[in-house]
PyMOL commands that place a pseudoatom at each C-alpha (Angstrom):
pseudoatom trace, name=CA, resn=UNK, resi=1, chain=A, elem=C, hetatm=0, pos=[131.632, 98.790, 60.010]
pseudoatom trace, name=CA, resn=UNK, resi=2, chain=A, elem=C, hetatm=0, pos=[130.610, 95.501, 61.951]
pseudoatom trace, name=CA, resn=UNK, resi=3, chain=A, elem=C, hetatm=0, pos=[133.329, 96.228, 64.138]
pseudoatom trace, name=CA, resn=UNK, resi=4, chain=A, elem=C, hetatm=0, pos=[132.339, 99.832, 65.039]
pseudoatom trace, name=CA, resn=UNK, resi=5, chain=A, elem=C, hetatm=0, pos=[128.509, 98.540, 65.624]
pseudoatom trace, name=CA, resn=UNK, resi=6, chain=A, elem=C, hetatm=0, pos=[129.684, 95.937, 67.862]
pseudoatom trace, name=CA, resn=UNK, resi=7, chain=A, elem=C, hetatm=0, pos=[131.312, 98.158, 69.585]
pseudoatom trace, name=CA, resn=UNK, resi=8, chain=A, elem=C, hetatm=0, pos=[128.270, 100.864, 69.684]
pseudoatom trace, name=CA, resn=UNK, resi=9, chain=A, elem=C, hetatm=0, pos=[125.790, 98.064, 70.950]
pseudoatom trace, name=CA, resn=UNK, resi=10, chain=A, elem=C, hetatm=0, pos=[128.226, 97.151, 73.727]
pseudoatom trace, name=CA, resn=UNK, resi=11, chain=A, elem=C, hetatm=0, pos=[128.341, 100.796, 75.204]
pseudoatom trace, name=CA, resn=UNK, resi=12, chain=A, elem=C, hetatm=0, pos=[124.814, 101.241, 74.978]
pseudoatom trace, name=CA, resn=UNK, resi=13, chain=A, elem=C, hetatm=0, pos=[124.424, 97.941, 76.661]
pseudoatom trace, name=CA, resn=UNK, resi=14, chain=A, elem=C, hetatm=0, pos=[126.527, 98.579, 79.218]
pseudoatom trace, name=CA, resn=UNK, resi=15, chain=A, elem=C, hetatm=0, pos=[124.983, 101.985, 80.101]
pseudoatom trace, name=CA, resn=UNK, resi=16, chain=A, elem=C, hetatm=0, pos=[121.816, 100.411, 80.547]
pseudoatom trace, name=CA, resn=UNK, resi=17, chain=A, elem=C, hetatm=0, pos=[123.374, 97.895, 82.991]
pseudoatom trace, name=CA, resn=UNK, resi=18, chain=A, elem=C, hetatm=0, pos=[124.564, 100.833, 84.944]
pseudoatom trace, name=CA, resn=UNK, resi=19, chain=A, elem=C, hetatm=0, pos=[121.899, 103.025, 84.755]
pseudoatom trace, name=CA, resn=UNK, resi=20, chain=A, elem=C, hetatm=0, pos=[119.469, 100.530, 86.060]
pseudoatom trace, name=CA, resn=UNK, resi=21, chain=A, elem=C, hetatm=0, pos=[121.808, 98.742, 88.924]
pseudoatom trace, name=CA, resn=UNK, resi=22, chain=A, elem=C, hetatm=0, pos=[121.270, 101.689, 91.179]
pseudoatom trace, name=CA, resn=UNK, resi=23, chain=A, elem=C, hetatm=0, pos=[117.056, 101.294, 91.225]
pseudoatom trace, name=CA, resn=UNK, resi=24, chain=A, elem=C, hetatm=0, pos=[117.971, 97.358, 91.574]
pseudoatom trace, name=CA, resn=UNK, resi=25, chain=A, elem=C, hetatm=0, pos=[120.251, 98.008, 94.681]
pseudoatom trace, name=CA, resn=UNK, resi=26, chain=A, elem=C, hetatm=0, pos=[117.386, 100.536, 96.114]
pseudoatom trace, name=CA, resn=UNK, resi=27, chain=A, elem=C, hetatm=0, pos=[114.887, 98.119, 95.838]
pseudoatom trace, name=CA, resn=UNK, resi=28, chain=A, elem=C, hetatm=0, pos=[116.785, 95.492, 97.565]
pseudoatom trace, name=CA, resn=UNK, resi=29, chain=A, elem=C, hetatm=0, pos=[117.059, 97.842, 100.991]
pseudoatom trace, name=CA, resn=UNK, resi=30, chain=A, elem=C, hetatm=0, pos=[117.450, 95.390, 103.829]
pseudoatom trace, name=CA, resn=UNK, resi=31, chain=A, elem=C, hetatm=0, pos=[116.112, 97.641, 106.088]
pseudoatom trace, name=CA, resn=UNK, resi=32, chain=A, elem=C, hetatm=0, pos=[112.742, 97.114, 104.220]
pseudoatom trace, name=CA, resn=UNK, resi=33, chain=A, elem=C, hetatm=0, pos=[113.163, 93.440, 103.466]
pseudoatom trace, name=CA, resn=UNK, resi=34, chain=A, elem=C, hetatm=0, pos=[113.224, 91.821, 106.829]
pseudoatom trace, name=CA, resn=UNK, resi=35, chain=A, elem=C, hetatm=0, pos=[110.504, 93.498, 108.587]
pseudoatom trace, name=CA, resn=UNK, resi=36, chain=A, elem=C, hetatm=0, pos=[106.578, 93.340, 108.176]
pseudoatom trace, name=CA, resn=UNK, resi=37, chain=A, elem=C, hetatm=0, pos=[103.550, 94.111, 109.947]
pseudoatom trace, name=CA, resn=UNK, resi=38, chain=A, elem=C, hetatm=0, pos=[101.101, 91.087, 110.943]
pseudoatom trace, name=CA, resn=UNK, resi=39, chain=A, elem=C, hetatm=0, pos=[97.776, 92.812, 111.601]
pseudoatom trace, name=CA, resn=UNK, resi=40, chain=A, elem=C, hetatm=0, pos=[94.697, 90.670, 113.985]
pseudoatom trace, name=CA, resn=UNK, resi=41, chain=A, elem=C, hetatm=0, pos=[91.869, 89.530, 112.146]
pseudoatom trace, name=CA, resn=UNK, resi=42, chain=A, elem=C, hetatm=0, pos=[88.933, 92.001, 112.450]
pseudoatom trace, name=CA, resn=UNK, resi=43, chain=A, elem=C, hetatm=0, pos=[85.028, 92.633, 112.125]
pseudoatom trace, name=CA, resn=UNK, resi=44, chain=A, elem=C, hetatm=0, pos=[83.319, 95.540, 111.020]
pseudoatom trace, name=CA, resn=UNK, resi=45, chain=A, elem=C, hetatm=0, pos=[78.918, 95.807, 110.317]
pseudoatom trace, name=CA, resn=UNK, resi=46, chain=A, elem=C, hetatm=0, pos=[77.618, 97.038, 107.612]
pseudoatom trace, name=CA, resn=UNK, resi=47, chain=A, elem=C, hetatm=0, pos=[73.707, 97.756, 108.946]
pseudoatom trace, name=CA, resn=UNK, resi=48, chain=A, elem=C, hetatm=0, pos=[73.111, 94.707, 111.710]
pseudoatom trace, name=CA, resn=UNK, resi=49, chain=A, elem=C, hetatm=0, pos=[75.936, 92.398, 108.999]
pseudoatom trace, name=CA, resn=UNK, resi=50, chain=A, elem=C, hetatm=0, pos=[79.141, 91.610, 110.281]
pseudoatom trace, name=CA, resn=UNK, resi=51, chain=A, elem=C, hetatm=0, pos=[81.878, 91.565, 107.747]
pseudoatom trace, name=CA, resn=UNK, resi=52, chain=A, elem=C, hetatm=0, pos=[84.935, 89.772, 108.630]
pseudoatom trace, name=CA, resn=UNK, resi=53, chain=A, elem=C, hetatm=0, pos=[88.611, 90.252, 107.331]
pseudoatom trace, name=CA, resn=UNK, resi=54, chain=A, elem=C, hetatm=0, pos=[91.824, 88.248, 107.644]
pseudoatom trace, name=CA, resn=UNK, resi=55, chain=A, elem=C, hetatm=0, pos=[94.927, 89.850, 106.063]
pseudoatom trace, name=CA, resn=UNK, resi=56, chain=A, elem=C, hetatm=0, pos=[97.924, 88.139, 105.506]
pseudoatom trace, name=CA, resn=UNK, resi=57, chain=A, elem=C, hetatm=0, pos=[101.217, 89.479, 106.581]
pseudoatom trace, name=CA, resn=UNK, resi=58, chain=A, elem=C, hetatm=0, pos=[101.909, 92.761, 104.815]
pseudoatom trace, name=CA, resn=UNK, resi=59, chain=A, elem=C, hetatm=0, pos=[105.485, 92.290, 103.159]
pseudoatom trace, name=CA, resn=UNK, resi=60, chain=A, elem=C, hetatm=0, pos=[107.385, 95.434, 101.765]
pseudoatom trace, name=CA, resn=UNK, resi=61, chain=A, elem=C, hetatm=0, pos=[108.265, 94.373, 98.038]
pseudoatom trace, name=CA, resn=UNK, resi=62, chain=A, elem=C, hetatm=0, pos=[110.095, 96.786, 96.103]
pseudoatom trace, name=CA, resn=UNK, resi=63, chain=A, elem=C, hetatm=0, pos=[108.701, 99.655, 98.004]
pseudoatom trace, name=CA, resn=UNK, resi=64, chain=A, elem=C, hetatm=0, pos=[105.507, 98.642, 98.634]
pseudoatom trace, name=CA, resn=UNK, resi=65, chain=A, elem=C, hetatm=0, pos=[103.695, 96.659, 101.010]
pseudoatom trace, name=CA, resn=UNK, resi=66, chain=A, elem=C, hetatm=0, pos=[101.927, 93.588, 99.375]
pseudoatom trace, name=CA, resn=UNK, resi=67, chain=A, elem=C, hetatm=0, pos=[99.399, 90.909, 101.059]
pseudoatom trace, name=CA, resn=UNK, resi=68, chain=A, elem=C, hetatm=0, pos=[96.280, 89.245, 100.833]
pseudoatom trace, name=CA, resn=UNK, resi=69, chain=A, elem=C, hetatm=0, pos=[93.173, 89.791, 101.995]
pseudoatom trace, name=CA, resn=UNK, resi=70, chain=A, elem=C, hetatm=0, pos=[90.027, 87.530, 102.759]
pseudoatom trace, name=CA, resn=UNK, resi=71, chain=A, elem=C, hetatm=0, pos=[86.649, 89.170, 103.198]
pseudoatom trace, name=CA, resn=UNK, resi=72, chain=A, elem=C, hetatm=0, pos=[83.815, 87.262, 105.232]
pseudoatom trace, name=CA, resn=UNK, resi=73, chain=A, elem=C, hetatm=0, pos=[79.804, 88.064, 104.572]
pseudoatom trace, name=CA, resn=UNK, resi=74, chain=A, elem=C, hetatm=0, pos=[78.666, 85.193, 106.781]
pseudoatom trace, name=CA, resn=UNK, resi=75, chain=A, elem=C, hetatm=0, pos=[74.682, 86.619, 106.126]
pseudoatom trace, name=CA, resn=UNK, resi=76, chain=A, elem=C, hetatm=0, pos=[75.424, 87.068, 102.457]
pseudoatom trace, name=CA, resn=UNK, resi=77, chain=A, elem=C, hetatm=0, pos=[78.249, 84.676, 101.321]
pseudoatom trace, name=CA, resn=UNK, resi=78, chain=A, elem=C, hetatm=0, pos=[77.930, 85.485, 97.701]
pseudoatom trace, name=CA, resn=UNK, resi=79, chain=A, elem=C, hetatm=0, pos=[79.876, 88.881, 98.887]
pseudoatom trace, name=CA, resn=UNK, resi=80, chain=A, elem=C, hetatm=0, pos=[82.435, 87.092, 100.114]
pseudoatom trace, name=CA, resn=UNK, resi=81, chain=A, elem=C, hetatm=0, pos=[86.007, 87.765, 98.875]
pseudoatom trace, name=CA, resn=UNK, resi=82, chain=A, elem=C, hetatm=0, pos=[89.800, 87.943, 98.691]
pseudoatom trace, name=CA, resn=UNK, resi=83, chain=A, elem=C, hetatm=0, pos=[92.783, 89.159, 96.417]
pseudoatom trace, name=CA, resn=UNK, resi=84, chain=A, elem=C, hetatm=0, pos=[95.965, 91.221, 97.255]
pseudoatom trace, name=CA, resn=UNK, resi=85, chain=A, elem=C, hetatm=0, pos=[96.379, 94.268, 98.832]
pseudoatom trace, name=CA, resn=UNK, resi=86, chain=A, elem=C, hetatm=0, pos=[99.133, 96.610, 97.454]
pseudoatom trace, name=CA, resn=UNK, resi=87, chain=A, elem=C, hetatm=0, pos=[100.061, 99.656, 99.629]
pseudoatom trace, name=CA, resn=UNK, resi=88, chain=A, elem=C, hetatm=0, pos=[102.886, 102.128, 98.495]
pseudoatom trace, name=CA, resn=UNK, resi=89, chain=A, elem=C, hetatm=0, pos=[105.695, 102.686, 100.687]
pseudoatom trace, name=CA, resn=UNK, resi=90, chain=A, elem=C, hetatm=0, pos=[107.763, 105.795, 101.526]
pseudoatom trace, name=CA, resn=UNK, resi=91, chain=A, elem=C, hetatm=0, pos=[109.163, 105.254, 104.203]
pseudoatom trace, name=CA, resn=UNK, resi=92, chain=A, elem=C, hetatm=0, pos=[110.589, 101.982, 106.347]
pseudoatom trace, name=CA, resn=UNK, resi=93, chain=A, elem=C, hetatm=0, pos=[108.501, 99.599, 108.111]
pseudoatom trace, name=CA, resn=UNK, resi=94, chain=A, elem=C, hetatm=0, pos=[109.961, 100.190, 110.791]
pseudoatom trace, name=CA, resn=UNK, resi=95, chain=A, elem=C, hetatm=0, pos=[109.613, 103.837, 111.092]
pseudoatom trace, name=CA, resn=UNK, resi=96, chain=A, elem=C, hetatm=0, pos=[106.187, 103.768, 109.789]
pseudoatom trace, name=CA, resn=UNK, resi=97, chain=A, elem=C, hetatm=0, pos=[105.733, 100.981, 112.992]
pseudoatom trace, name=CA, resn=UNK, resi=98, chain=A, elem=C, hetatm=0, pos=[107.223, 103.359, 114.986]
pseudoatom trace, name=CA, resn=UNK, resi=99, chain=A, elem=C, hetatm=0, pos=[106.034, 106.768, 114.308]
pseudoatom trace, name=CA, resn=UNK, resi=100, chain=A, elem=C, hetatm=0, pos=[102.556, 105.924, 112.092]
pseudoatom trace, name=CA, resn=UNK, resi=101, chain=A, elem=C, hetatm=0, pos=[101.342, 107.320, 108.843]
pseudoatom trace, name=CA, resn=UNK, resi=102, chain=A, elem=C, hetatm=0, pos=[98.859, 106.889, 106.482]
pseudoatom trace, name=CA, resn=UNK, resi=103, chain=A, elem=C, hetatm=0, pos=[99.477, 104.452, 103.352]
pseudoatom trace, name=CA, resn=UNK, resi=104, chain=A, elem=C, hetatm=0, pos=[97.198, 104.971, 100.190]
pseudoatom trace, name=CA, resn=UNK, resi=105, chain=A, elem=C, hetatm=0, pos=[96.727, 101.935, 97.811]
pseudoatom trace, name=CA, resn=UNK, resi=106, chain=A, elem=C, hetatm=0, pos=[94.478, 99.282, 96.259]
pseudoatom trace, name=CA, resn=UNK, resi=107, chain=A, elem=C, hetatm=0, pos=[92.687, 95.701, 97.315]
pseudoatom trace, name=CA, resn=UNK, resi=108, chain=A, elem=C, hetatm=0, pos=[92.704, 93.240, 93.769]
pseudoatom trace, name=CA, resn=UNK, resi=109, chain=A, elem=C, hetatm=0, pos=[89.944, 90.953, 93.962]
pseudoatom trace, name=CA, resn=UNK, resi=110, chain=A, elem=C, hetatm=0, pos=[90.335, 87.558, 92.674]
pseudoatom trace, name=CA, resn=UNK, resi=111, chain=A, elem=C, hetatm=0, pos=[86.451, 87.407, 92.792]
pseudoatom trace, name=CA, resn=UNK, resi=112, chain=A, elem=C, hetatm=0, pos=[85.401, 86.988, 89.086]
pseudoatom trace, name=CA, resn=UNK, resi=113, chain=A, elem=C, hetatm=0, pos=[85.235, 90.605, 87.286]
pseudoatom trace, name=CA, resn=UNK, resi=114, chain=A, elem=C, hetatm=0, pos=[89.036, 91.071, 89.315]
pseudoatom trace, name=CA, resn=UNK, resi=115, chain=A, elem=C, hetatm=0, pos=[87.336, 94.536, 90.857]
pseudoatom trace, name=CA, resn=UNK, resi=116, chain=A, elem=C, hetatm=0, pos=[89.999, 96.605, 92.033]
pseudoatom trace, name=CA, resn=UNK, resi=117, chain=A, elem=C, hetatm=0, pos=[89.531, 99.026, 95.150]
pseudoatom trace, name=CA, resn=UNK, resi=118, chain=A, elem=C, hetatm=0, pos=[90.751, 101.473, 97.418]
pseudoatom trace, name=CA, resn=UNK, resi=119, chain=A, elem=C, hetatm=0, pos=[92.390, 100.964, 100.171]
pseudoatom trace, name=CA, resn=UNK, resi=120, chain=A, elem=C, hetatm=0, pos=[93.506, 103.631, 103.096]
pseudoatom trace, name=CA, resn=UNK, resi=121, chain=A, elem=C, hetatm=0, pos=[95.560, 101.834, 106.066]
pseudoatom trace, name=CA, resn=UNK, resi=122, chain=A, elem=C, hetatm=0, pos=[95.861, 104.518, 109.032]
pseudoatom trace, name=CA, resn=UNK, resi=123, chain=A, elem=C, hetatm=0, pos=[98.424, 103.135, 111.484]
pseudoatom trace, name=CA, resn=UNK, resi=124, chain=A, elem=C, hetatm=0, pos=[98.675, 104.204, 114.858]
pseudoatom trace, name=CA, resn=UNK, resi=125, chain=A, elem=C, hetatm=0, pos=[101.837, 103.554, 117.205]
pseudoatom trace, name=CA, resn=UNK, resi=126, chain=A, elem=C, hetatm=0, pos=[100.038, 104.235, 120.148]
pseudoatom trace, name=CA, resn=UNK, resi=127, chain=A, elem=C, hetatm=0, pos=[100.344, 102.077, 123.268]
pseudoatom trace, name=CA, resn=UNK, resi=128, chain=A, elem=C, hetatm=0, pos=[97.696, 99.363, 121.279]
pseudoatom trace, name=CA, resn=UNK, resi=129, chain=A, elem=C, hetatm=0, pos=[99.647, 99.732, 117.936]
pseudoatom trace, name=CA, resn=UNK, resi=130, chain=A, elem=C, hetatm=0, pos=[96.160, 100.555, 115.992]
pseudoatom trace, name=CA, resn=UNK, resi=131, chain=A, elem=C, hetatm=0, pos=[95.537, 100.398, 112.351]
pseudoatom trace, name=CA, resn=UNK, resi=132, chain=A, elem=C, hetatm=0, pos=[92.572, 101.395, 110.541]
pseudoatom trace, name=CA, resn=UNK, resi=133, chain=A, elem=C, hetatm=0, pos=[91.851, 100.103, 107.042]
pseudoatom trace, name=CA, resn=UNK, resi=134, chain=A, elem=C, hetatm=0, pos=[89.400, 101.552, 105.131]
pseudoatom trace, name=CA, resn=UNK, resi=135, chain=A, elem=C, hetatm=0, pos=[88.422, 99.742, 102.272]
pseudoatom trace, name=CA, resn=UNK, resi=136, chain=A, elem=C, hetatm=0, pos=[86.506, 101.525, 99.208]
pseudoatom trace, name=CA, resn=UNK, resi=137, chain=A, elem=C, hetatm=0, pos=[83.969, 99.424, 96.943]
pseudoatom trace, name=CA, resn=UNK, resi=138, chain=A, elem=C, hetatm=0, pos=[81.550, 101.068, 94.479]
pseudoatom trace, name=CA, resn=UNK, resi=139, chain=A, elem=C, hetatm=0, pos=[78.418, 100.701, 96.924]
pseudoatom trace, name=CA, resn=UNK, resi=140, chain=A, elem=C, hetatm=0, pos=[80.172, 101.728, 100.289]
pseudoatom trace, name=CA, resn=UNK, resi=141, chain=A, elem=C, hetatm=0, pos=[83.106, 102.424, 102.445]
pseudoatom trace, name=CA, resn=UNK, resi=142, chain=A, elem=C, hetatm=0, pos=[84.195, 99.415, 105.606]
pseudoatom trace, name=CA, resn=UNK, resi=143, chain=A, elem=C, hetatm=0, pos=[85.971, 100.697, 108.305]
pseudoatom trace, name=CA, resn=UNK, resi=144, chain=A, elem=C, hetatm=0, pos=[87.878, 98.008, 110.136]
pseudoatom trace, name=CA, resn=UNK, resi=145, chain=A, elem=C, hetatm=0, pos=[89.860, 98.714, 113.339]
pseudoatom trace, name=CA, resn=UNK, resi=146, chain=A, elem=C, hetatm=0, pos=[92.659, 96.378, 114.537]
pseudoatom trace, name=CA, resn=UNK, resi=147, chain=A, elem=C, hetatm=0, pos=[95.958, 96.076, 116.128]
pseudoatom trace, name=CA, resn=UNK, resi=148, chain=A, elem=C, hetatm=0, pos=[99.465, 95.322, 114.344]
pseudoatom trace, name=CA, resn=UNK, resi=149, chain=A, elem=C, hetatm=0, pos=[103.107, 94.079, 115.358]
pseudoatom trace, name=CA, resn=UNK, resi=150, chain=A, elem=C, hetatm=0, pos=[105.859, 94.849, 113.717]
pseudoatom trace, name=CA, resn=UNK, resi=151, chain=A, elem=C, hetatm=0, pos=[107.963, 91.228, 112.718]
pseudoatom trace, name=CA, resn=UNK, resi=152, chain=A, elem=C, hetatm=0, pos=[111.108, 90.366, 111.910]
pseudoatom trace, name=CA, resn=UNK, resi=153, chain=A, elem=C, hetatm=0, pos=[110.747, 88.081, 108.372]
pseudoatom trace, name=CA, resn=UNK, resi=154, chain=A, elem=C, hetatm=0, pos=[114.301, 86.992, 109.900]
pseudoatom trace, name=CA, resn=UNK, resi=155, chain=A, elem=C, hetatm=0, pos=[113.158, 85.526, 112.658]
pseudoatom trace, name=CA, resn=UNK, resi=156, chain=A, elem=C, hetatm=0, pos=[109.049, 84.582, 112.084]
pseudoatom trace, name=CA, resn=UNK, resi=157, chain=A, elem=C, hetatm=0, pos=[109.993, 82.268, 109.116]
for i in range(1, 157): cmd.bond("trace and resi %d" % i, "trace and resi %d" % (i + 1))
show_as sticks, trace
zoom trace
């Protein structure tokens, strides 16, 4: 009987394995591994404030595009703040570079309280390579407006 449930175990184990190696191998898509998009630091006002934000290169990890963010209040630095953007992906970076879209996701502060919000990046492949991210907190909506490039993780280092 130890014998047949050894045996039971091992198939079901197995099936797992090979159930699961296709996501795995998905995931791992080369196509969306070496490219990312480095976007220009950029200011928007709220009233006569400037806000300033820096974002880090966005990186497509298992189909979504993952960064950080820094937010600048220089007239009110106690609204200062920064966390990780998260941005699902359905498509390659570099047709989304290429052809645009719009990418729906959420900012994580690391501010204390870890407020999570949304998050709409608009990208433009127009001659200036726009992007628009719009960035939803529970008082307001910022519009920033900058330019990207697409980069080869290969190659930048």
């Amino acid at each position: 009987m130890r014998c047949l449930t050894s045996i039971i175990l091992s198939v079901l184990l197995l099936g797992q394995t090979a159930i699961s190696a296709p996501e795995s191998a998905e995931q791992a898509d080369p196509a969306w591994e070496s490219l990312a998009f480095r976007i220009e630091d950029s200011r928007a006002f709220v009233g006569i404030a400037p806000v300033y934000l820096s974002v880090s290169k966005l990186e497509p990890k298992n189909g979504k595009l993952v960064g950080t963010y820094s937010i600048r209040v220089p007239l009110k630095s106690s609204k200062n703040d920064q966390g990780k953007i998260v941005l699902p992906l359905n498509v390659t970076v570099s047709d989304l570079g290429s052809k645009g879209g719009v990418l729906k996701g959420k900012a994580h502060s690391q501010s204390e309280g870890g407020t999570i919000n949304d998050i709409v990046c608009i990208i433009m492949p127009e001659e200036d390579q726009g992007i628009r991210l719009a960035i939803t907190t529970k008082n307001r909506t910022i519009n920033f407006e900058s330019r990207y490039s697409i980069i080869d993780l290969k190659q930048d280092g």
